[in-house]
C-alpha positions as CSV (number, residue, x, y, z in Angstrom):
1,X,-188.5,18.1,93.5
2,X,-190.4,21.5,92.1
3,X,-191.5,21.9,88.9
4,X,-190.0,20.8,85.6
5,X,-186.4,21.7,84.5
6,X,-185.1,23.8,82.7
7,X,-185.0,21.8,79.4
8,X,-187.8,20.7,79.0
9,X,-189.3,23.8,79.8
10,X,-187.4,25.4,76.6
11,X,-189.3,22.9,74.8
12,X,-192.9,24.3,75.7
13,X,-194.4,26.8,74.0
14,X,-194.4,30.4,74.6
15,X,-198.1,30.4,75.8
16,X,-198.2,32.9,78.6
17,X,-198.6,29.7,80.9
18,X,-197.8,30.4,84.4
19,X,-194.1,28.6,85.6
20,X,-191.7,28.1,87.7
21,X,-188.1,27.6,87.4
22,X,-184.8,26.9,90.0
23,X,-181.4,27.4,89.2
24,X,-178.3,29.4,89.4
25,X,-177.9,32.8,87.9
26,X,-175.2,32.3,84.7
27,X,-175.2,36.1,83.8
28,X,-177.0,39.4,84.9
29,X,-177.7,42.3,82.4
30,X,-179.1,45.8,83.7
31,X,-180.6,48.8,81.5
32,X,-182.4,51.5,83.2
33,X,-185.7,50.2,83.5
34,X,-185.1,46.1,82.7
35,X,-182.9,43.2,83.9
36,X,-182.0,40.0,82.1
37,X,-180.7,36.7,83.7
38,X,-179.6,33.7,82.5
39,X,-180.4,30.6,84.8
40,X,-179.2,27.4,84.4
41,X,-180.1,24.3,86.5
42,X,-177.9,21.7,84.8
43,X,-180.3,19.9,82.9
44,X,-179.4,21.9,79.3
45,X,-176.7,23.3,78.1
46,X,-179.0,25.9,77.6
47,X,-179.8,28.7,79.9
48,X,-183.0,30.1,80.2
49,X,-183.6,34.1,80.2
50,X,-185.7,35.3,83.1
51,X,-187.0,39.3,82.2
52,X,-187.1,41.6,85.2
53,X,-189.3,44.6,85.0
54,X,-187.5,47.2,87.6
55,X,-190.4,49.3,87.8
56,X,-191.5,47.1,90.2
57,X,-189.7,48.0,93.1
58,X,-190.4,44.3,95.1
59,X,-188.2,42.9,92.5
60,X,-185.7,45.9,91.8
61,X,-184.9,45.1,95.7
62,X,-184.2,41.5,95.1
63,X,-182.5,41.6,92.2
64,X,-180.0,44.2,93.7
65,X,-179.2,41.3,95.9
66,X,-178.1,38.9,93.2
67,X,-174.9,38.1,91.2
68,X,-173.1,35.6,89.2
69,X,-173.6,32.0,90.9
70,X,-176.6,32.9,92.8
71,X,-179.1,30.4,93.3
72,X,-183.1,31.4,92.9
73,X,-186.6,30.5,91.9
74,X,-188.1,33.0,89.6
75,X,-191.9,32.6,88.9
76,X,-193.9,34.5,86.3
77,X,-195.3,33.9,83.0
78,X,-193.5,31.6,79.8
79,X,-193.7,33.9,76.6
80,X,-192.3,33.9,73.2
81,X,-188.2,35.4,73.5
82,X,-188.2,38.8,71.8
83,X,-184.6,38.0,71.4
84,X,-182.5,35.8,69.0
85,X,-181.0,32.9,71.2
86,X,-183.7,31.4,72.7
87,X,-187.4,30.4,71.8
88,X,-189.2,31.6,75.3
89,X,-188.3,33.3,78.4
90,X,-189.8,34.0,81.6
91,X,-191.4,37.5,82.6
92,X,-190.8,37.1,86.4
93,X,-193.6,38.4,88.9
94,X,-191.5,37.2,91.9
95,X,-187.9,35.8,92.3
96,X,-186.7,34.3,95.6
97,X,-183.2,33.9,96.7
98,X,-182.0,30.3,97.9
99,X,-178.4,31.8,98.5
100,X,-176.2,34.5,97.3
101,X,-172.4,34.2,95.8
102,X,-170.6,37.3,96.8
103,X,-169.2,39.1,93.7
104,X,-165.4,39.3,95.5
105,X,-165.5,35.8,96.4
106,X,-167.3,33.6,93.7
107,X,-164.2,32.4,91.5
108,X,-166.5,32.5,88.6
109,X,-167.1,35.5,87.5
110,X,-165.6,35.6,83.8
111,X,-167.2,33.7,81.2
112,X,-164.3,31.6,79.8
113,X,-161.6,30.1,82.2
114,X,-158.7,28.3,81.5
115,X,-158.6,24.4,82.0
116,X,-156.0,24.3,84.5
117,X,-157.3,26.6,86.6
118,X,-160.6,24.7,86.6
119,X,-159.5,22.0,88.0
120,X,-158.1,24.1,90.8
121,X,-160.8,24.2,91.7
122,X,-163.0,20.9,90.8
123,X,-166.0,21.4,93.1
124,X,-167.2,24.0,91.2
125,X,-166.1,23.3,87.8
126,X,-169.3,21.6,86.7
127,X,-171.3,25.0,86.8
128,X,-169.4,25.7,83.8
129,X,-170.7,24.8,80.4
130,X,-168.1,22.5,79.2
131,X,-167.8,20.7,82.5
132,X,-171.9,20.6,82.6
133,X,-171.8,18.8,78.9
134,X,-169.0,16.6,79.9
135,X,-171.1,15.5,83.0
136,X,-174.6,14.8,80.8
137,X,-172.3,12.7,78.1
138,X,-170.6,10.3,80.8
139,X,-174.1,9.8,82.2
140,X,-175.8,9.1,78.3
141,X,-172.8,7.1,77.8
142,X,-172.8,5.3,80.9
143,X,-176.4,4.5,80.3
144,X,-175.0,3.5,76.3
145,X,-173.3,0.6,77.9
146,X,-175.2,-1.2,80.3
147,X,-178.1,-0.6,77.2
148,X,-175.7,-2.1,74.3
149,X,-174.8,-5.4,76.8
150,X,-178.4,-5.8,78.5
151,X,-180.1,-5.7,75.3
152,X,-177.6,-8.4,74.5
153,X,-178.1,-10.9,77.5
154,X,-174.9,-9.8,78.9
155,X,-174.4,-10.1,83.1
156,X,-173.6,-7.1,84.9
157,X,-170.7,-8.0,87.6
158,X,-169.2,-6.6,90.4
159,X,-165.9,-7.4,90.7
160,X,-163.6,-6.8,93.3
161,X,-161.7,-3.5,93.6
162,X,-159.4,-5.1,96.2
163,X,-157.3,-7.6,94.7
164,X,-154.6,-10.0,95.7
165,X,-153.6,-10.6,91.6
166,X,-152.5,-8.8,89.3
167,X,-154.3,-8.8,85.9
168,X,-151.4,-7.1,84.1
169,X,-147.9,-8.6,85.3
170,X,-146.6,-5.0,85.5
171,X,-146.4,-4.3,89.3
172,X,-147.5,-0.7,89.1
173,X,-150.7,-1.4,91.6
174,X,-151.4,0.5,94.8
175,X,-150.9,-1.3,97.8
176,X,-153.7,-1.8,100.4
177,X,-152.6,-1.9,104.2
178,X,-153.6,-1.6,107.8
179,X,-150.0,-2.8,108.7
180,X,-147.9,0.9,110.5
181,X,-146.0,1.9,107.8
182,X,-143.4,3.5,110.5
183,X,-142.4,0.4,111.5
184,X,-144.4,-2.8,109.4
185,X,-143.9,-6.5,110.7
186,X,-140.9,-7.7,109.3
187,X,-139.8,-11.7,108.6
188,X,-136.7,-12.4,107.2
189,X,-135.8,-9.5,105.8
190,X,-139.2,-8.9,104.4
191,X,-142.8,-7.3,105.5
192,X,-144.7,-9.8,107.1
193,X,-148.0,-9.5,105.6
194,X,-149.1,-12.4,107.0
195,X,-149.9,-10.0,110.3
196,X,-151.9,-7.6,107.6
197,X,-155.6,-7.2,107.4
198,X,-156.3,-10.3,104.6
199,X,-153.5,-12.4,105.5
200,X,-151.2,-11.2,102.6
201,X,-150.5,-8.5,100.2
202,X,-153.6,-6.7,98.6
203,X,-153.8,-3.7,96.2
204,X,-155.9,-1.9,94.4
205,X,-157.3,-3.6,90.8
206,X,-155.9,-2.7,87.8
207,X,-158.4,-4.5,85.9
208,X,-161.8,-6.7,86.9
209,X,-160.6,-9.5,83.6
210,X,-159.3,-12.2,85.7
211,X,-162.8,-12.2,87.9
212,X,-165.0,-11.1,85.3
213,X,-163.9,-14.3,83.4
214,X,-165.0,-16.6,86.7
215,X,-168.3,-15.5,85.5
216,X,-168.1,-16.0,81.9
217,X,-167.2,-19.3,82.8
218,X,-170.4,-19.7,84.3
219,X,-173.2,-17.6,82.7
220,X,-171.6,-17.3,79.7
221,X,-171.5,-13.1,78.9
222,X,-170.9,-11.1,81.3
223,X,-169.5,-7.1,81.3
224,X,-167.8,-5.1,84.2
225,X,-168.2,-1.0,84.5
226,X,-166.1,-0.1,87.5
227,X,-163.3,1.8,88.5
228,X,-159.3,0.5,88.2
229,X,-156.1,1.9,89.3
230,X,-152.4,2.1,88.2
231,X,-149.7,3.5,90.0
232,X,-148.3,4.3,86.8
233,X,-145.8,7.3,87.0
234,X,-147.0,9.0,84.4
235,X,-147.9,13.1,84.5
236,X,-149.6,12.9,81.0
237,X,-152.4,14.3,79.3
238,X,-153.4,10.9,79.0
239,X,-153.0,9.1,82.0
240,X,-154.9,8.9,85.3
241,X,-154.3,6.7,88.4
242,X,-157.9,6.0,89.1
243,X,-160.4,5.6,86.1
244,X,-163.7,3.6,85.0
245,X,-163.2,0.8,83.0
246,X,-165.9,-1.6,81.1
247,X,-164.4,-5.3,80.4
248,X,-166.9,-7.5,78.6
249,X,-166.1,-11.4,78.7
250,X,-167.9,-14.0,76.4
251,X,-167.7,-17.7,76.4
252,X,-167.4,-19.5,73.6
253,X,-166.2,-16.7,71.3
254,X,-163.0,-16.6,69.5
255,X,-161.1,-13.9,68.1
256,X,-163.6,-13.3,65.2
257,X,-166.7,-12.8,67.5
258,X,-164.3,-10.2,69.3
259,X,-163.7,-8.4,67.0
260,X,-167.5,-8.3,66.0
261,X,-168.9,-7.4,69.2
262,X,-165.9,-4.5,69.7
263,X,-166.7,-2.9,66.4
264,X,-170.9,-3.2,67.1
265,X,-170.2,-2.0,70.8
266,X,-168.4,1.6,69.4
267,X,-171.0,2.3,66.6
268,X,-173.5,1.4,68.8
269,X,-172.4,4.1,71.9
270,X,-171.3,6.9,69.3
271,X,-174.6,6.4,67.5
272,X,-176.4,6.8,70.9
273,X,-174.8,9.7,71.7
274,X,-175.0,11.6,68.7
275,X,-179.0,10.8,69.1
276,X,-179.2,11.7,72.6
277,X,-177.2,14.3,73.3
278,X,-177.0,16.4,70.0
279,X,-176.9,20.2,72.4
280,X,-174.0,19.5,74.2
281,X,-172.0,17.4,71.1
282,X,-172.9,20.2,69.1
283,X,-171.6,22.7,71.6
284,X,-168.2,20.5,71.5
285,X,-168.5,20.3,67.9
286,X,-168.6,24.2,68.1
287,X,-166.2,25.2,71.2
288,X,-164.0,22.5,71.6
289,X,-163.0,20.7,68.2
290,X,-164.7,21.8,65.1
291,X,-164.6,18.2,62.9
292,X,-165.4,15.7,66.0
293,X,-169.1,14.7,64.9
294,X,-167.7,14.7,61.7
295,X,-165.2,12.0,63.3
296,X,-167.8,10.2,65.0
297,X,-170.0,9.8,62.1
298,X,-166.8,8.5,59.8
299,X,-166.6,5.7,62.3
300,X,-170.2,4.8,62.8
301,X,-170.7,4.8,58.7
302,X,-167.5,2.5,58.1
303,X,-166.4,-1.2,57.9
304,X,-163.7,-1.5,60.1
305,X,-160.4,-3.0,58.8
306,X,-159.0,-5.7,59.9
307,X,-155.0,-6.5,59.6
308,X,-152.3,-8.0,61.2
309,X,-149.4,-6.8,63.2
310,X,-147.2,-8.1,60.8
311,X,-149.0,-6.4,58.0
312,X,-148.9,-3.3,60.0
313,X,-145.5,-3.4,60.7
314,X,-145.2,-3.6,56.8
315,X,-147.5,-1.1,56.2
316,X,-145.1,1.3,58.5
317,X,-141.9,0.7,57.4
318,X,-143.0,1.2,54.0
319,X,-144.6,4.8,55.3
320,X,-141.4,6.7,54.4
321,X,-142.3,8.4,57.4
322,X,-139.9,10.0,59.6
323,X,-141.8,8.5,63.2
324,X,-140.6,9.4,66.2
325,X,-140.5,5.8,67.8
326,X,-138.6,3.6,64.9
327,X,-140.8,0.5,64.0
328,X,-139.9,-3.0,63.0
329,X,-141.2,-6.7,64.3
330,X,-141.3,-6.9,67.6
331,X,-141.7,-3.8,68.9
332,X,-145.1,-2.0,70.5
333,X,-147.3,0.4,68.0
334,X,-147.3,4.5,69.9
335,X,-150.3,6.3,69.3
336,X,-148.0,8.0,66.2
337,X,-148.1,4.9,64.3
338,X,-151.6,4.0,65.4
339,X,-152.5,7.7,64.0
340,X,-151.3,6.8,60.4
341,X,-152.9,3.3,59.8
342,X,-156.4,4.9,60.4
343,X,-155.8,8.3,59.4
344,X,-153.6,8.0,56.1
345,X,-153.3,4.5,54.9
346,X,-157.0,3.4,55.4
347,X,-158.8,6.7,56.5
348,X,-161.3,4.7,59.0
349,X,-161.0,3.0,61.9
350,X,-158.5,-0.5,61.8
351,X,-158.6,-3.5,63.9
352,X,-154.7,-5.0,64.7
353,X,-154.2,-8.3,65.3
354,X,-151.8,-11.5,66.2
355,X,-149.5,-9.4,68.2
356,X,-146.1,-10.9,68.9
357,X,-146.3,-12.8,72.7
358,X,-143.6,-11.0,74.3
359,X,-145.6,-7.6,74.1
360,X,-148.8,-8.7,75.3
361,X,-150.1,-9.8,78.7
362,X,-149.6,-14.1,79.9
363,X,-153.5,-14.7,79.3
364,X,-153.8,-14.1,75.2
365,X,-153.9,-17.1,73.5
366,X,-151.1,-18.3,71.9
367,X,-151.0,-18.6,68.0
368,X,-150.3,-22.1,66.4
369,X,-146.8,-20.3,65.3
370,X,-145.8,-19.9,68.6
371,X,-144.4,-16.7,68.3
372,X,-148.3,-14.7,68.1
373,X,-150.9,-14.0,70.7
374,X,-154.3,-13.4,69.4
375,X,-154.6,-10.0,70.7
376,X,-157.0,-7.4,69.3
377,X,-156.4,-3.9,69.3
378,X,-159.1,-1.5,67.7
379,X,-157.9,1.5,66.7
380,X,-159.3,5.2,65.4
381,X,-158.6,7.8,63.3
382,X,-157.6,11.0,65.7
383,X,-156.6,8.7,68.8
384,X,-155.5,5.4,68.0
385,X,-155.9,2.3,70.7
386,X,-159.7,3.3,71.6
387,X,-160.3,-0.5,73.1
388,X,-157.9,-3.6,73.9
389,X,-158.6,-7.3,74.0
390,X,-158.1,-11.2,73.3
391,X,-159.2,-14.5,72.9
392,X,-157.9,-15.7,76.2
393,X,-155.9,-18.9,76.8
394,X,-158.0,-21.9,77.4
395,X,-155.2,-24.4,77.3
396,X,-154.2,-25.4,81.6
397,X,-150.6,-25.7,80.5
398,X,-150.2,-23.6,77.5
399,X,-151.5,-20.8,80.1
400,X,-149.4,-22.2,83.0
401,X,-145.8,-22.3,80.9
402,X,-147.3,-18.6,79.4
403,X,-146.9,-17.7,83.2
404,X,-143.5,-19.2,84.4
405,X,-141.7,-18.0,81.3
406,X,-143.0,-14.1,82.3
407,X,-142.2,-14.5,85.7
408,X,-145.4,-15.0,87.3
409,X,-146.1,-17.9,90.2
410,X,-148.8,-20.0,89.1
411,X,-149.7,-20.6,92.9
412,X,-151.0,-16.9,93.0
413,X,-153.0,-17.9,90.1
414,X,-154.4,-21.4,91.0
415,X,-158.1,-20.2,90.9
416,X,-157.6,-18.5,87.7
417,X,-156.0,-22.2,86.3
418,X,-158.8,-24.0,87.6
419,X,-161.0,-22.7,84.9
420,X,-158.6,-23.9,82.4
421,X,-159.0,-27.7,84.6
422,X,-163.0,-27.6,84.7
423,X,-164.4,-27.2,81.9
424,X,-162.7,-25.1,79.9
425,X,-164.0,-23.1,77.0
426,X,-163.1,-20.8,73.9
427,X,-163.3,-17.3,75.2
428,X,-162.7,-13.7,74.8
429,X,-163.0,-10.2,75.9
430,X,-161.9,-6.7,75.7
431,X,-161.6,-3.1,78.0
432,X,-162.3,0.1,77.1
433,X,-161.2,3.0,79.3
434,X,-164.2,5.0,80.1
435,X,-162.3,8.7,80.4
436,X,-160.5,7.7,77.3
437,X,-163.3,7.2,75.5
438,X,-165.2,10.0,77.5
439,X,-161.7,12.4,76.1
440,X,-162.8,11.0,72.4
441,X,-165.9,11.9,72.0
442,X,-165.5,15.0,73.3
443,X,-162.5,16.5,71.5
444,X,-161.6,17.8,74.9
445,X,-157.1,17.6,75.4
446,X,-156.1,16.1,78.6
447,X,-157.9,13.4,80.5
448,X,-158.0,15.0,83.5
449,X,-160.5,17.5,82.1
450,X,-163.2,14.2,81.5
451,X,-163.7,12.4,85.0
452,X,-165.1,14.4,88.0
453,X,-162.2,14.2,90.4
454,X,-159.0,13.5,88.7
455,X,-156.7,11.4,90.9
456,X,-152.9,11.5,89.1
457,X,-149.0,12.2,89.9
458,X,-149.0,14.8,93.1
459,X,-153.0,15.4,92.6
460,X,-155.5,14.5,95.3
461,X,-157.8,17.4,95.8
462,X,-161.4,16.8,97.3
């Protein structure tokens, strides 16, 4: 490692103290007599201006040699910036070259590119200012969470990303083989997995709940942060195959204390990243969606509401809106209807719950009128569902009826019932999808845009 970076070198003084810096070279500017570039190293949305003094003809011959996306050193002195933009700059007595990026080959060249032909090319997006902010605000928010839930006592766990369960009921789960796929084992009219790698069928997680609650049942809070799949069909600007998910799970907690610790959790990771990355939200604020910290704060400096479905469901058929999905009991909240609540009725973010069973997954709780899961669903203005949870079923045959009536064999779920046989508890949890969240705070349009390598419909590049 040489030297410091580049933010914290914007941060000294302009003291005619001797420095070095590394980086790529954002822009080049000649005049006659005097060359400007812009290096960035990734640390700062800000670039720092290196002066060249072509008189010298040492450096005239290596700056010749250098274009857009070239990476150098450049040593010489930090003074006060004569210009507007910046504080200090460098006034280079030597630059070396680590490599060159040939002007009719380096893809880019402009200074604004669209989206889609970004992530074309994926590998080399983050060299680009909105990709290098949305890179430093996974990482503070990554950082947010494991913070917010350590400072809390919670257990970090690893659950499995191969999975013989799944979480959701919904079928839509990659499927993980060694068995030839030109011609599988077959026994009575079906694949024999029996011959496969574990014995029987195994995909890919959609979720680590079902294994992170093992753990609550055992050290009591405990949090996941990993990445989940779906096989979901969907070519959206809101949908991915493979994204990060973080799935707390608390025993002895009810509904209530859900809802508590999912409205602490968000004002705790916006307030964090309002504080620690205020550059690049600013340069959101500024490029990408002009009333987003605005947003933010709103939802950090508000009570969040807490109603029903059935109020809800009042509350929208009352609208006098013309929605594009009808509403009435029974049927699931779109983002639409999710969109008014916190945006026009109570203008701040709203927590829904006491959903009706038959939309929500086997393990919610079931309501004392039978026809109600306590499910949580926090919404917020500009996005809707930002998190999803529920107090989970602690009842062994409550949950085991819960799971013949859906369809499900309880035999695939008999480790999952033992928690309800030995010492069974109250508990809860929720999930958050990290890109969705990542897509929030960022203003930024299409999910794909948020995640370093987006994995979706027809898309596997890298």
């Amino acid at each position: 490692m040489n030297g410091l970076q580049i933010k914290d070198i914007l941060a000294l003084p302009g003291d005619s103290r001797e420095i070095a810096v590394d980086g790529w070279v954002r822009t080049k500017r000649e005049s006659k007599n005097v060359c400007f570039l812009e290096l960035s190293d990734g640390s700062s949305i800000n670039n720092i201006q290196v002066v060249v003094d072509l008189s010298s003809r040492d450096l005239a011959d290596v700056i010749e040699k250098i274009t857009t996306g070239s990476s150098i050193r450049a040593s010489g002195f930090l003074v006060q910036s004569q210009g507007s933009e910046q504080s200090v700059e460098i006034a280079a007595k030597a630059i070396s070259i680590y490599g060159t990026a040939p002007a009719d080959e380096y893809p880019l060249q402009k200074k604004r590119h669209s989206f889609e032909f970004l992530r074309e090319i994926a590998h080399l997006r983050a060299r680009t200012n909105t990709f290098g902010a949305i890179a430093r605000v996974r990482s503070s928010m990554s950082f947010a969470i494991h913070s917010f839930f350590q400072e809390r006592g919670f257990v970090y766990v690893h659950t499995p990303i191969i999975t013989g369960s799944d979480c959701e009921g919904a079928g839509q789960m990659f499927q993980v083989t060694t068995l030839p796929l030109e011609n599988p084992p077959m026994k009575d009219g079906a694949i024999d997995y029996s011959e496969d790698f574990f014995g029987k069928k195994a995909s890919l997680t959609v979720s680590g709940q079902l294994e992170g609650e093992t753990y609550a049942t055992a050290l009591s809070r405990v949090y996941t942060f990993g990445p989940t799949f779906r096989a979901e069909n969907s070519n959206t600007s809101r949908h991915l195959a493979e994204f990060w998910m973080i799935e707390p799970e608390i025993a002895f907690c009810d509904i209530h204390g859900n809802m508590d610790l999912a409205e602490e959790f968000i004002k705790y990771i916006l307030t964090w990243l309002l504080e620690k990355c205020p550059d690049d939200m600013q340069f959101f604020n500024t490029r990408i969606d002009r009333e987003i910290i605005t947003t933010l704060r709103g939802i950090i400096d508000n009570r969040f509401e807490r109603i029903t479905y059935t109020e809800a469901i009042s509350l929208l058929e009352k609208s006098g809106e013309n929605f594009e999905f009808p509403v009435h009991w029974g049927s699931d909240l779109q983002s639409e209807h999710e969109r008014y609540i916190t945006e026009k009725v109570f203008k701040k973010p709203v927590i829904i719950t006491d959903y009706p069973k038959e939309i929500k997954a086997f393990y919610m709780k079931l309501n004392d009128d039978g026809k109600t899961v306590r499910a949580m669903d926090v919404l917020v203005p500009r996005l809707g569902e930002i998190i999803g949870g529920s107090e989970r079923e602690a009842d062994y045959s409550t949950l085991k009826k819960r799971m013949i009536d859906l369809g499900l064999n309880p035999e695939d779920y008999w480790w999952y019932l033992d928690l309800r046989r030995f010492g069974s508890v109250p508990h809860a949890g929720f999930g958050l999808g990290f890109e969705r969240l990542i897509q929030f705070v960022t203003g930024m349009q299409n999910i794909r845009d948020v995640i370093p390598y987006p994995r979706c419909v027809k898309t596997l590049e890298f």
